[in-house]
PDB file with one MODEL, atoms N, CA, C and O in Angstrom:
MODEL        1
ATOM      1  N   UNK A   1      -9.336  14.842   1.101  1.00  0.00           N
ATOM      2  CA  UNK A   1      -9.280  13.771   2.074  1.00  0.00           C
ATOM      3  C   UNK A   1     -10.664  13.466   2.627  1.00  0.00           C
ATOM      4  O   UNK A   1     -10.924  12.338   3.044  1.00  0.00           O
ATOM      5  N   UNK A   2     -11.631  14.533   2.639  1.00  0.00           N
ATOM      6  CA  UNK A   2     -12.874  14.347   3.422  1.00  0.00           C
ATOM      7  C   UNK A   2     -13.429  13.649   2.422  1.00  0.00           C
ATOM      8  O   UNK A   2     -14.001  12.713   2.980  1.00  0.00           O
ATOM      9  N   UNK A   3     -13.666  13.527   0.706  1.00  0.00           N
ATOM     10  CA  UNK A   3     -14.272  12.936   0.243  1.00  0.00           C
ATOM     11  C   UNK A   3     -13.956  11.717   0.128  1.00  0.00           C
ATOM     12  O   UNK A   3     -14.962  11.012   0.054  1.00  0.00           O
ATOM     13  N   UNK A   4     -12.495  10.855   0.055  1.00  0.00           N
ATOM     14  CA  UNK A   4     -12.149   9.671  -0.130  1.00  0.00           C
ATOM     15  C   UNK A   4     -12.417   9.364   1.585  1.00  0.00           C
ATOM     16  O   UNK A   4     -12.287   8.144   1.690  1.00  0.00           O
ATOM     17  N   UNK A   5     -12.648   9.792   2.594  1.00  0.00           N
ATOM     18  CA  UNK A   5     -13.414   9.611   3.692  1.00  0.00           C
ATOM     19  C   UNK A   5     -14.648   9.123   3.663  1.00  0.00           C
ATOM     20  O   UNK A   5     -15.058   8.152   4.299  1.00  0.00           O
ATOM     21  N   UNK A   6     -15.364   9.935   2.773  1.00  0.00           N
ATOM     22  CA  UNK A   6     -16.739   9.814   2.911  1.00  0.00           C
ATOM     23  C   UNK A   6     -17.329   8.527   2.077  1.00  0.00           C
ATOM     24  O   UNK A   6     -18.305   7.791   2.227  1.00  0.00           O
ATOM     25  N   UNK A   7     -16.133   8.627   1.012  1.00  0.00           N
ATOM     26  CA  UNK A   7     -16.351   7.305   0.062  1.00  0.00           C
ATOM     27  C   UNK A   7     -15.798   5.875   0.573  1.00  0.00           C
ATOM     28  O   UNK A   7     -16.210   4.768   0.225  1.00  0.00           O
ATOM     29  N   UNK A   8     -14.860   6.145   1.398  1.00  0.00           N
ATOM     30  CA  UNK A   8     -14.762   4.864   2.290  1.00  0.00           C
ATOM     31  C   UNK A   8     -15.632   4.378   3.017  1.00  0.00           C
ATOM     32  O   UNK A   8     -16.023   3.211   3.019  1.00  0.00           O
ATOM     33  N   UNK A   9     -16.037   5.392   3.781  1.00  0.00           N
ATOM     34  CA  UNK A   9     -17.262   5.150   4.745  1.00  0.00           C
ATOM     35  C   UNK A   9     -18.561   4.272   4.450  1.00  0.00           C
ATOM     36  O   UNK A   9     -19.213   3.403   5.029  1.00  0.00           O
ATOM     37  N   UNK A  10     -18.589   5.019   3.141  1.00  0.00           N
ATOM     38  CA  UNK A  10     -20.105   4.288   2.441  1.00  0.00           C
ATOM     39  C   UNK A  10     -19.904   2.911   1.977  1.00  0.00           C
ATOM     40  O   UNK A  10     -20.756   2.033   1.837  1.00  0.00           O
ATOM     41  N   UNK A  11     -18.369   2.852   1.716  1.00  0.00           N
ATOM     42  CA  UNK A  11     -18.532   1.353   0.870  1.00  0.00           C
ATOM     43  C   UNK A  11     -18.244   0.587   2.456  1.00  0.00           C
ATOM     44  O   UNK A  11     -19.011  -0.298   2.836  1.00  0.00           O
ATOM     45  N   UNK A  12     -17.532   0.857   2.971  1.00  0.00           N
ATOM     46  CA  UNK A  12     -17.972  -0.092   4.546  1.00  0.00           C
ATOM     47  C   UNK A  12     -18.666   0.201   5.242  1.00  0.00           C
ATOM     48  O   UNK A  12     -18.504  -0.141   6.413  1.00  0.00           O
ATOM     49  N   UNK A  13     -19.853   1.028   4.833  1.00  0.00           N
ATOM     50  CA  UNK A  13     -21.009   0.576   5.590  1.00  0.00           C
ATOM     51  C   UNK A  13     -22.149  -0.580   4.679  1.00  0.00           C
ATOM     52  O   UNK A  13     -23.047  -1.313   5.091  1.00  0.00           O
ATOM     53  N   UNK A  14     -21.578  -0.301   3.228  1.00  0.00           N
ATOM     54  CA  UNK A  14     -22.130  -1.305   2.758  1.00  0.00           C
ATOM     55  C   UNK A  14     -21.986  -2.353   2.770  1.00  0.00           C
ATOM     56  O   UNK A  14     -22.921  -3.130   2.579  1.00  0.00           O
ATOM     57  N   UNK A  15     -20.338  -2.872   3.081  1.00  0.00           N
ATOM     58  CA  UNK A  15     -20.065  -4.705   2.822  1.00  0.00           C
ATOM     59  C   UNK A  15     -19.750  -4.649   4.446  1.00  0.00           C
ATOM     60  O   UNK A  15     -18.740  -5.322   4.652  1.00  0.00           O
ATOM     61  N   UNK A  16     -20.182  -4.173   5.466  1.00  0.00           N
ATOM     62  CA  UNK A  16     -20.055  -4.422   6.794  1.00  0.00           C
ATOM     63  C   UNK A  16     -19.135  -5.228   7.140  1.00  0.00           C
ATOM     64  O   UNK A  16     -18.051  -5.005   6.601  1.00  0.00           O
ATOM     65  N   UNK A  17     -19.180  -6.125   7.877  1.00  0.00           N
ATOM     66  CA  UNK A  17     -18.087  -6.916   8.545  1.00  0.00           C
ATOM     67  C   UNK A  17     -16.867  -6.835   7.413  1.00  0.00           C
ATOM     68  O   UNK A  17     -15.787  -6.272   7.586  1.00  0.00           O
ATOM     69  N   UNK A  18     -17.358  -7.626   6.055  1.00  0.00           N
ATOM     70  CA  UNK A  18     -16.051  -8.067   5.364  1.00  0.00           C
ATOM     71  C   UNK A  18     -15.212  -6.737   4.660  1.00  0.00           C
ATOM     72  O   UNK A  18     -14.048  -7.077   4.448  1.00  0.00           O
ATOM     73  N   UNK A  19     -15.373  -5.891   4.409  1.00  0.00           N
ATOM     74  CA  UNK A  19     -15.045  -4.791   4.106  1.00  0.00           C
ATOM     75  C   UNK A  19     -14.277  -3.758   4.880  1.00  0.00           C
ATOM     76  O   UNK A  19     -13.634  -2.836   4.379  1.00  0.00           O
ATOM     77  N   UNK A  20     -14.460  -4.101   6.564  1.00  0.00           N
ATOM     78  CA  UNK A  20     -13.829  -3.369   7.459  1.00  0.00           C
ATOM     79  C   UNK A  20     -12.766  -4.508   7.374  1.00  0.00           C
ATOM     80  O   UNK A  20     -11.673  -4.185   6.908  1.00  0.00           O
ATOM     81  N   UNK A  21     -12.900  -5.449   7.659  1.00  0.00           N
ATOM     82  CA  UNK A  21     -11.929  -6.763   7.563  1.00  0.00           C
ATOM     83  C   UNK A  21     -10.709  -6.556   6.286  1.00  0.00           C
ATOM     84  O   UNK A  21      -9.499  -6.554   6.510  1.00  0.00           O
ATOM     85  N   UNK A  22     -11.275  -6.404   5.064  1.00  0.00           N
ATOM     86  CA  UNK A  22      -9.789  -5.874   4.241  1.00  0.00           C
ATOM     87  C   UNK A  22      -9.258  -4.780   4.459  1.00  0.00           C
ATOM     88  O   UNK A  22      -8.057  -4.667   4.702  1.00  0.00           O
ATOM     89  N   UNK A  23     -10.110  -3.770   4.400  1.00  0.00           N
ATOM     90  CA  UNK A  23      -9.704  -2.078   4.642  1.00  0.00           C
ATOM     91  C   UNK A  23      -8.371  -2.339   5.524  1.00  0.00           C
ATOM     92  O   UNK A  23      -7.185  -2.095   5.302  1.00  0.00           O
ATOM     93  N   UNK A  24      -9.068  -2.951   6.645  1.00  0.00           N
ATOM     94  CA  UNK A  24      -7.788  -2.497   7.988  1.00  0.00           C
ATOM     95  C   UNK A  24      -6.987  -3.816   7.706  1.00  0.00           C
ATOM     96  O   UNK A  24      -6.084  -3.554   8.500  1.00  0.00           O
ATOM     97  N   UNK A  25      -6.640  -4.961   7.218  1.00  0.00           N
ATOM     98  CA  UNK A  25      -6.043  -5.516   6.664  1.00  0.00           C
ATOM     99  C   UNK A  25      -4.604  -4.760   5.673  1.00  0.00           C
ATOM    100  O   UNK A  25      -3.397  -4.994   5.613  1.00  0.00           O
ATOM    101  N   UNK A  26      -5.257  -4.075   5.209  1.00  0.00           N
ATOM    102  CA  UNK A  26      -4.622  -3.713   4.453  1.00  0.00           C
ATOM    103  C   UNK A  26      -3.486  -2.348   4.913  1.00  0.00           C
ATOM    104  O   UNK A  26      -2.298  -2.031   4.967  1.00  0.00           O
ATOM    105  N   UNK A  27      -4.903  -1.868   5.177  1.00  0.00           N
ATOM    106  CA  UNK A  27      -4.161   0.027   6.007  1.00  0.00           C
ATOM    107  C   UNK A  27      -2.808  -0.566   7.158  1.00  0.00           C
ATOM    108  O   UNK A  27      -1.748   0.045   7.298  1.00  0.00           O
ATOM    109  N   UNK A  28      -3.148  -1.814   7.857  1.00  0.00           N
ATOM    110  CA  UNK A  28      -2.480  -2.095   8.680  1.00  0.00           C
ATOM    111  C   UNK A  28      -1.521  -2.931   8.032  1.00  0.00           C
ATOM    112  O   UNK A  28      -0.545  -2.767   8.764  1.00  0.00           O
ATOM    113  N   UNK A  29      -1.059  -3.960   6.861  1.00  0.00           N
ATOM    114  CA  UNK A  29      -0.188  -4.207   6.415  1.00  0.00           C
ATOM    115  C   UNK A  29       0.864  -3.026   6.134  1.00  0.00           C
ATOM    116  O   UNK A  29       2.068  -2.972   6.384  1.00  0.00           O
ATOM    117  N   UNK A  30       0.097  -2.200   5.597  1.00  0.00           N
ATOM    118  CA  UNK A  30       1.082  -1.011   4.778  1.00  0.00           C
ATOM    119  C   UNK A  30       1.754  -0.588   6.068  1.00  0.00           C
ATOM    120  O   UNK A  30       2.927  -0.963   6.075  1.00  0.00           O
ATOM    121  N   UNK A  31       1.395   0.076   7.175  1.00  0.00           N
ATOM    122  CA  UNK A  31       1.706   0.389   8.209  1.00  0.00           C
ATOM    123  C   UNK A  31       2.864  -0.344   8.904  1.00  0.00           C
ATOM    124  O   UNK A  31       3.798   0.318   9.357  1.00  0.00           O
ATOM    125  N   UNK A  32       2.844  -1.625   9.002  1.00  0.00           N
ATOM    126  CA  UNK A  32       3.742  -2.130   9.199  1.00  0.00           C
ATOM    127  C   UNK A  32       5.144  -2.399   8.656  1.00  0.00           C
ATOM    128  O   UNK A  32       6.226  -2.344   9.240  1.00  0.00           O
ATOM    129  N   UNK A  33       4.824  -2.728   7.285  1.00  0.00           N
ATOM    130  CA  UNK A  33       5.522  -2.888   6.364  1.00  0.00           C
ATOM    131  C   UNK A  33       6.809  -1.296   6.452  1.00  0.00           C
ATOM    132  O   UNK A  33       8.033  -1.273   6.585  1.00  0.00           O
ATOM    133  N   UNK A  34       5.699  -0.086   6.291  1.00  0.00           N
ATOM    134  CA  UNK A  34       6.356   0.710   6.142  1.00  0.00           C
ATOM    135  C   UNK A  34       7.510   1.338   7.470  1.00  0.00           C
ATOM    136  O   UNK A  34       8.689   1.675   7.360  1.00  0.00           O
ATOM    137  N   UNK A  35       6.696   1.317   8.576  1.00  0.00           N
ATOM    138  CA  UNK A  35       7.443   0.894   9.435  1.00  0.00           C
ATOM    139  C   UNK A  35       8.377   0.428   9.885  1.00  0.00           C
ATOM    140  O   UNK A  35       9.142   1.099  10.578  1.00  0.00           O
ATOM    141  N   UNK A  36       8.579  -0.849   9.620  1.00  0.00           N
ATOM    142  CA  UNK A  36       9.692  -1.633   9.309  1.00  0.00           C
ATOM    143  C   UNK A  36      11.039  -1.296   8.644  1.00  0.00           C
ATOM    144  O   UNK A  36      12.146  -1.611   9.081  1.00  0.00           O
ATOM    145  N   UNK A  37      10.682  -0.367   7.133  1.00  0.00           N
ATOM    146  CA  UNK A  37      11.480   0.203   6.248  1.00  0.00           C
ATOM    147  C   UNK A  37      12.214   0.831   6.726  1.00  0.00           C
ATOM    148  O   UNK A  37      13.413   0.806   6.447  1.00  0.00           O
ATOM    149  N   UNK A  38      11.624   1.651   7.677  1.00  0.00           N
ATOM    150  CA  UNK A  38      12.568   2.797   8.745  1.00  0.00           C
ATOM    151  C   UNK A  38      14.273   1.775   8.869  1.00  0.00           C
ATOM    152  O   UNK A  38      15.454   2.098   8.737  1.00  0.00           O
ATOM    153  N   UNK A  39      13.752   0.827   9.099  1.00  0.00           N
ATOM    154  CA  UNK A  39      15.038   0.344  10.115  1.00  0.00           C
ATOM    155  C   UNK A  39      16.013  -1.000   9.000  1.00  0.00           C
ATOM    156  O   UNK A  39      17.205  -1.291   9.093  1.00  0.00           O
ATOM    157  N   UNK A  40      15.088  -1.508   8.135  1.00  0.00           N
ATOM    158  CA  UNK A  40      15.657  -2.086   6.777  1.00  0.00           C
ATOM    159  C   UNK A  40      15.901  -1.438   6.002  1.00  0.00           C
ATOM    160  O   UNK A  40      17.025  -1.568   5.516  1.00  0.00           O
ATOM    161  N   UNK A  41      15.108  -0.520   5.528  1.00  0.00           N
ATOM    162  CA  UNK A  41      15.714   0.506   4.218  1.00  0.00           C
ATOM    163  C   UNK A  41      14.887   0.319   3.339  1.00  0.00           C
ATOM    164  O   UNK A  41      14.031  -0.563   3.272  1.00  0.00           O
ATOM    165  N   UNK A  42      15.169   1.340   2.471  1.00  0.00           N
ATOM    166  CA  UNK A  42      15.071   0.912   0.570  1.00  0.00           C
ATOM    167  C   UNK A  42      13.331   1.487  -0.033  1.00  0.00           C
ATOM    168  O   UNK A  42      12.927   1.648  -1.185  1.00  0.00           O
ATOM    169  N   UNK A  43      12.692   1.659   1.175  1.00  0.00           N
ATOM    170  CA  UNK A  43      11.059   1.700   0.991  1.00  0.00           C
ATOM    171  C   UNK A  43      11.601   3.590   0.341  1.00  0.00           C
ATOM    172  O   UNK A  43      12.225   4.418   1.006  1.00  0.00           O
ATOM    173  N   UNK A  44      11.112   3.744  -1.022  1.00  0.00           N
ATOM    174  CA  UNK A  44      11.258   5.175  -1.239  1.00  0.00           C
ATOM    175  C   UNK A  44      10.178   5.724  -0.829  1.00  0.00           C
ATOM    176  O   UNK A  44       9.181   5.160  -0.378  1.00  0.00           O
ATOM    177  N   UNK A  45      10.418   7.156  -1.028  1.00  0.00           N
ATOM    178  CA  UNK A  45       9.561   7.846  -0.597  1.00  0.00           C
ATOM    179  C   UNK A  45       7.894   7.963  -1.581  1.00  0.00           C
ATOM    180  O   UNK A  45       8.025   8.104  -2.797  1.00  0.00           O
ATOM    181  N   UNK A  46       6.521   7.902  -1.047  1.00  0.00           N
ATOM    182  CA  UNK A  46       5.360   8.374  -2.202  1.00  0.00           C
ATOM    183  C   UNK A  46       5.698   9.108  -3.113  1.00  0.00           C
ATOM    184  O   UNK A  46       5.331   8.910  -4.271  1.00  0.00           O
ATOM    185  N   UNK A  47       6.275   9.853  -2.843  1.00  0.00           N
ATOM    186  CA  UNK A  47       6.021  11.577  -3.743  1.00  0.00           C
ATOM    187  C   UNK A  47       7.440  11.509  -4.527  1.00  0.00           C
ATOM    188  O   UNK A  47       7.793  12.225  -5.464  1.00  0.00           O
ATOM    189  N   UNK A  48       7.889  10.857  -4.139  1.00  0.00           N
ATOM    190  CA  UNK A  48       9.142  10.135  -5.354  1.00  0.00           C
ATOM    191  C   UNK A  48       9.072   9.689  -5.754  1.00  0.00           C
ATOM    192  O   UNK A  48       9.640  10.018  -6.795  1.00  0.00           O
ATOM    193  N   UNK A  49       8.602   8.689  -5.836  1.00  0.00           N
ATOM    194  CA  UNK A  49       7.681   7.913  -6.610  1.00  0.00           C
ATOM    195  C   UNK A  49       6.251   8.709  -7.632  1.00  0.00           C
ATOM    196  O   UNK A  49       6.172   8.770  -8.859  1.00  0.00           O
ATOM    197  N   UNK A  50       5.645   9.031  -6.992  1.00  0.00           N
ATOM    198  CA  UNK A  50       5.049  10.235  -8.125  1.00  0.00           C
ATOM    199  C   UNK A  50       5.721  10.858  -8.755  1.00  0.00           C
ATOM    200  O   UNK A  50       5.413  10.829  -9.946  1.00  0.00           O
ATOM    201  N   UNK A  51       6.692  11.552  -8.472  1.00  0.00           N
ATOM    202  CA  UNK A  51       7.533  12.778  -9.007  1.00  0.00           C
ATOM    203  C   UNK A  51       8.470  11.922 -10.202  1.00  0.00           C
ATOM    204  O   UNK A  51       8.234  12.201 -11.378  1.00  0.00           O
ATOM    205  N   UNK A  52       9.422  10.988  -9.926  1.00  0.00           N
ATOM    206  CA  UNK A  52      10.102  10.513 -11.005  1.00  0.00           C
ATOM    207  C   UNK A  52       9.387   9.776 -11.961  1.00  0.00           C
ATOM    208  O   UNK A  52       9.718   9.873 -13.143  1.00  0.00           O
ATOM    209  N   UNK A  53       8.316   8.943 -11.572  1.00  0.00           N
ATOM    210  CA  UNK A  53       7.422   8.319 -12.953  1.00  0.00           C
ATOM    211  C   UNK A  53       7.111   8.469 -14.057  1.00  0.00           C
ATOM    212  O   UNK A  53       6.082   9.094 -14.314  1.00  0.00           O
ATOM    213  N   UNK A  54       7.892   7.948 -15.033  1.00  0.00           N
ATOM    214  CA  UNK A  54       7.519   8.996 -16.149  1.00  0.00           C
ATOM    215  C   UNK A  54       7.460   7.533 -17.532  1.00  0.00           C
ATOM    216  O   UNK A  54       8.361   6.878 -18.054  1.00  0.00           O
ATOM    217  N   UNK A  55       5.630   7.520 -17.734  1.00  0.00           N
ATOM    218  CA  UNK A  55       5.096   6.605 -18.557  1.00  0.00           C
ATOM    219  C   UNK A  55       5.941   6.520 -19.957  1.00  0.00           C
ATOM    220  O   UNK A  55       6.001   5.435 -20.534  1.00  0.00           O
ATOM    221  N   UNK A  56       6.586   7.661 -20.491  1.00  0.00           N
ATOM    222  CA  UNK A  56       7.048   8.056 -21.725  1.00  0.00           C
ATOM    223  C   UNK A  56       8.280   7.253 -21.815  1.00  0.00           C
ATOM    224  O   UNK A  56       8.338   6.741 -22.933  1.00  0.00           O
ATOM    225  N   UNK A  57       9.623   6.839 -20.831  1.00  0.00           N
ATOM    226  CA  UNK A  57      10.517   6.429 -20.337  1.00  0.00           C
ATOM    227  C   UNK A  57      10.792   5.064 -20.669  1.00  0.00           C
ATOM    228  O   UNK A  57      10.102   4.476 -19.836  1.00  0.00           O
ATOM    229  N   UNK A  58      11.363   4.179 -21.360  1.00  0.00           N
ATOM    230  CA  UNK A  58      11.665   2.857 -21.586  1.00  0.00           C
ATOM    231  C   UNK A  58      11.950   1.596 -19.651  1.00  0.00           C
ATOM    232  O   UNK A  58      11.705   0.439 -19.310  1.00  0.00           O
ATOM    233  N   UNK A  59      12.515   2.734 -19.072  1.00  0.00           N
ATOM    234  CA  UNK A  59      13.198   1.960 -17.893  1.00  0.00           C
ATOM    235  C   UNK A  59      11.784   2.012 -17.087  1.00  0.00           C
ATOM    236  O   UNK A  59      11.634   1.027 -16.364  1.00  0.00           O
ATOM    237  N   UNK A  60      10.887   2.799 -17.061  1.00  0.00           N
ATOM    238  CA  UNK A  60      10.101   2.864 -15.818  1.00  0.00           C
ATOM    239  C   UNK A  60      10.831   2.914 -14.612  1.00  0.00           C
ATOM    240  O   UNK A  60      12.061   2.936 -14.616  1.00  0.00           O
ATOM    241  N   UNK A  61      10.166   2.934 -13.594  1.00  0.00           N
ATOM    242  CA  UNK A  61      10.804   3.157 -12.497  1.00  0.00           C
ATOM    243  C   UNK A  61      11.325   1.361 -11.565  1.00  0.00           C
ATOM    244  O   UNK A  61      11.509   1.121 -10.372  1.00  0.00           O
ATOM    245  N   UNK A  62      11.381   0.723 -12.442  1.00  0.00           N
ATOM    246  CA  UNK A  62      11.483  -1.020 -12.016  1.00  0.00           C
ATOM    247  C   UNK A  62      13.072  -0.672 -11.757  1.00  0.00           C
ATOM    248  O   UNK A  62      13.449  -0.832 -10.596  1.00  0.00           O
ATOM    249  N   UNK A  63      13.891  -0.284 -12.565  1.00  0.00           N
ATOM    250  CA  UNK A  63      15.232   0.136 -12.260  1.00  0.00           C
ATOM    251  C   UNK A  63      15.923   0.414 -11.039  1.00  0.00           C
ATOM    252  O   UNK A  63      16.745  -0.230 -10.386  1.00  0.00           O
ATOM    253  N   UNK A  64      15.284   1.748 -10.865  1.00  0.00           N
ATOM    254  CA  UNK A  64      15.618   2.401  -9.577  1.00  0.00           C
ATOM    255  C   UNK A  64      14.831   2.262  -8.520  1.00  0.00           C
ATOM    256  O   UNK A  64      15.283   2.710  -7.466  1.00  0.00           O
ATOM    257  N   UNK A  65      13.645   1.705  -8.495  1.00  0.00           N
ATOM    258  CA  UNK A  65      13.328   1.208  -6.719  1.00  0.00           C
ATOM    259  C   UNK A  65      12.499   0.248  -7.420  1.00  0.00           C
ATOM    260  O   UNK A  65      11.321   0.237  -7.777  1.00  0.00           O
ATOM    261  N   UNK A  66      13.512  -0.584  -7.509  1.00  0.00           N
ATOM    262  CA  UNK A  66      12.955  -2.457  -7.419  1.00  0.00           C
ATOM    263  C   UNK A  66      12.718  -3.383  -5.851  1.00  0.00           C
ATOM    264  O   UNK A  66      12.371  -4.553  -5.687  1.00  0.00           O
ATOM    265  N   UNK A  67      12.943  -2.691  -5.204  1.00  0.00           N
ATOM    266  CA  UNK A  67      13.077  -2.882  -3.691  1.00  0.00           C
ATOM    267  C   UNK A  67      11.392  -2.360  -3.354  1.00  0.00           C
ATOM    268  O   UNK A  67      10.755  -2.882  -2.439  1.00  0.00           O
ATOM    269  N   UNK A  68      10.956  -1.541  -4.013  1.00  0.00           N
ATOM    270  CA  UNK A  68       9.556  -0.834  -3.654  1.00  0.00           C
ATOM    271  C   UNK A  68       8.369  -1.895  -4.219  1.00  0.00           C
ATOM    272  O   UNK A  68       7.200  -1.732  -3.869  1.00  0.00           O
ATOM    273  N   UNK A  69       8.759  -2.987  -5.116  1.00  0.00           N
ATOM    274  CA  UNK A  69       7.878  -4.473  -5.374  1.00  0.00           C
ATOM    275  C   UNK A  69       8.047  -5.138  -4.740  1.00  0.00           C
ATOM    276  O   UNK A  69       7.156  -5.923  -4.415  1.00  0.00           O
ATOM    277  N   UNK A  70       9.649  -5.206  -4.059  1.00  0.00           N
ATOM    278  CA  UNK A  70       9.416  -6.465  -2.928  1.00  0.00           C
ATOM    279  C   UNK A  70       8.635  -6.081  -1.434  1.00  0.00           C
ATOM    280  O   UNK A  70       8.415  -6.854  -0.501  1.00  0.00           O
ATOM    281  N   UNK A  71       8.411  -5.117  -1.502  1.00  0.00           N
ATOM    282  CA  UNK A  71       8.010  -4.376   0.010  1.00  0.00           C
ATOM    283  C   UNK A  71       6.333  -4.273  -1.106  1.00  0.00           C
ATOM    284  O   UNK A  71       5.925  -3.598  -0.161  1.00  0.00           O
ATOM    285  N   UNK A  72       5.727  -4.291  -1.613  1.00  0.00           N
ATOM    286  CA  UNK A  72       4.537  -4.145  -2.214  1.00  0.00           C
ATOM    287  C   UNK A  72       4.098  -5.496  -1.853  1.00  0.00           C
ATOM    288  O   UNK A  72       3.217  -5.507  -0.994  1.00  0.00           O
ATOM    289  N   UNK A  73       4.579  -6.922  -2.394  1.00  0.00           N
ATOM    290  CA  UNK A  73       4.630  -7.672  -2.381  1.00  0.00           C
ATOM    291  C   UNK A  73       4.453  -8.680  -0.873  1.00  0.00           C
ATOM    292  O   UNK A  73       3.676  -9.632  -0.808  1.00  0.00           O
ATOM    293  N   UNK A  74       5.163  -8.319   0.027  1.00  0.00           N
ATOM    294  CA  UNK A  74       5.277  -8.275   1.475  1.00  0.00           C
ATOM    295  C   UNK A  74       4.030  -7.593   1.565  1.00  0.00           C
ATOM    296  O   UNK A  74       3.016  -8.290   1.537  1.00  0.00           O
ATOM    297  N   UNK A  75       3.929  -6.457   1.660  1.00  0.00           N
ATOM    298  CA  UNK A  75       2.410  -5.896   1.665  1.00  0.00           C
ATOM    299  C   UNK A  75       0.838  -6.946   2.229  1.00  0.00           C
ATOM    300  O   UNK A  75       0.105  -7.189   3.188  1.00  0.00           O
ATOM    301  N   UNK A  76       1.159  -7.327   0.438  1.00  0.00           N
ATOM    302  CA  UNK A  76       0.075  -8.585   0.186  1.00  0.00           C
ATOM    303  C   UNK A  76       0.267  -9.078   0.481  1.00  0.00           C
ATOM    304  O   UNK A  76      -0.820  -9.558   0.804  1.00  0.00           O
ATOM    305  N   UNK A  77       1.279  -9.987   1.006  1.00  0.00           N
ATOM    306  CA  UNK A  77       0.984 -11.433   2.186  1.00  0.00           C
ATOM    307  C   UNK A  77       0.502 -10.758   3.423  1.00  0.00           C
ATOM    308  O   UNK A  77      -0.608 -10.921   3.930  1.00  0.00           O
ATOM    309  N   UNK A  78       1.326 -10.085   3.797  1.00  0.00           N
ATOM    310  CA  UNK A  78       0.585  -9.825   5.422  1.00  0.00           C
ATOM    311  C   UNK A  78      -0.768  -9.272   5.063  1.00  0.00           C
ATOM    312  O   UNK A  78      -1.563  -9.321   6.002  1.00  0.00           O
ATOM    313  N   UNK A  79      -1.184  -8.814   4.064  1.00  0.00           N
ATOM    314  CA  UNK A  79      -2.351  -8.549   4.296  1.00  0.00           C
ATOM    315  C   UNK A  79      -3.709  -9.636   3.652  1.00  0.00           C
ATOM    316  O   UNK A  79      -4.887  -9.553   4.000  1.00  0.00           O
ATOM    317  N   UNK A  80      -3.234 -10.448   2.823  1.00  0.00           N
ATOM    318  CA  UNK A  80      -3.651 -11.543   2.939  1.00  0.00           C
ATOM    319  C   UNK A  80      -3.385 -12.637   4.830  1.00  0.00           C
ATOM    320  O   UNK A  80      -3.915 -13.434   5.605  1.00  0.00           O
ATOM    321  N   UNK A  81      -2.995 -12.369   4.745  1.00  0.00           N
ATOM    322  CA  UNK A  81      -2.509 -13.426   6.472  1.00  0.00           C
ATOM    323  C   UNK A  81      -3.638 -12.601   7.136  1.00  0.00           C
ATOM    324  O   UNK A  81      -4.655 -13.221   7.447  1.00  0.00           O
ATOM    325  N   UNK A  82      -3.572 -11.195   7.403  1.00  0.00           N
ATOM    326  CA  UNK A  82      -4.817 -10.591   8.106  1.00  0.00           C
ATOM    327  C   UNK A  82      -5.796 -11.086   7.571  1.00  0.00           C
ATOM    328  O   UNK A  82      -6.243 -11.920   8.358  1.00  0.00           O
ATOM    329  N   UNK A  83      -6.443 -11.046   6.592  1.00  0.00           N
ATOM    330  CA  UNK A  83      -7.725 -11.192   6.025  1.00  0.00           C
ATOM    331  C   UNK A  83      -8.218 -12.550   6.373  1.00  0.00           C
ATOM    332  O   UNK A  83      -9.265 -12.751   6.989  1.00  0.00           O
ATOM    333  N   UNK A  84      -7.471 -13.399   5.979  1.00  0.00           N
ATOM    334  CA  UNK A  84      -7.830 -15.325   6.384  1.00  0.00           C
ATOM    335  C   UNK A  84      -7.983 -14.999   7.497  1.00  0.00           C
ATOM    336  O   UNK A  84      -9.167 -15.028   7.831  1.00  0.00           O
ATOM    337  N   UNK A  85      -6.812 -14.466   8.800  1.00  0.00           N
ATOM    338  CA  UNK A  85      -6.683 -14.581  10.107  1.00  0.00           C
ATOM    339  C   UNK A  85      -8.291 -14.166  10.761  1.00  0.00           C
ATOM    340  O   UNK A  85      -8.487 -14.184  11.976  1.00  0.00           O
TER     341      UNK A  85
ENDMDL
END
């Protein structure tokens, strides 16, 4: 965690303003989004998502949490809407 810290750090200290501007755009879409899930549903869990993935598999995981693209999807607008905003 300290190194994807440290590697964040550097790339927004390099693109200054616009770079803090997506970062938290983004960190803060997910946040919300996920948030939200609490009380709509359907958002699976990360590590279930890691854990069942399996590249070898014809179905992929589009099957069983197709609900986890529309909440991806949602994602990117609000975090597009931050970013313009």
């Amino acid at each position: 965690m300290g190194t994807v810290g440290v590697a964040f750090g550097f790339i927004s200290w390099c693109t200054k303003v616009t770079g803090v501007i997506v970062y938290t755009s983004l960190i803060g879409s997910y946040l919300i989004v996920r948030a939200s899930a609490w009380y709509i549903g359907g958002f699976p869990n990360e590590w279930t998502l890691r854990n069942v993935y399996n590249p070898d598999t014809s179905r992929g995981i589009w099957s069983e949490y197709w609900k986890f693209y529309i909440y991806l999807v949602i994602i990117v607008i609000i975090a597009a809407i931050g970013i313009v905003i």
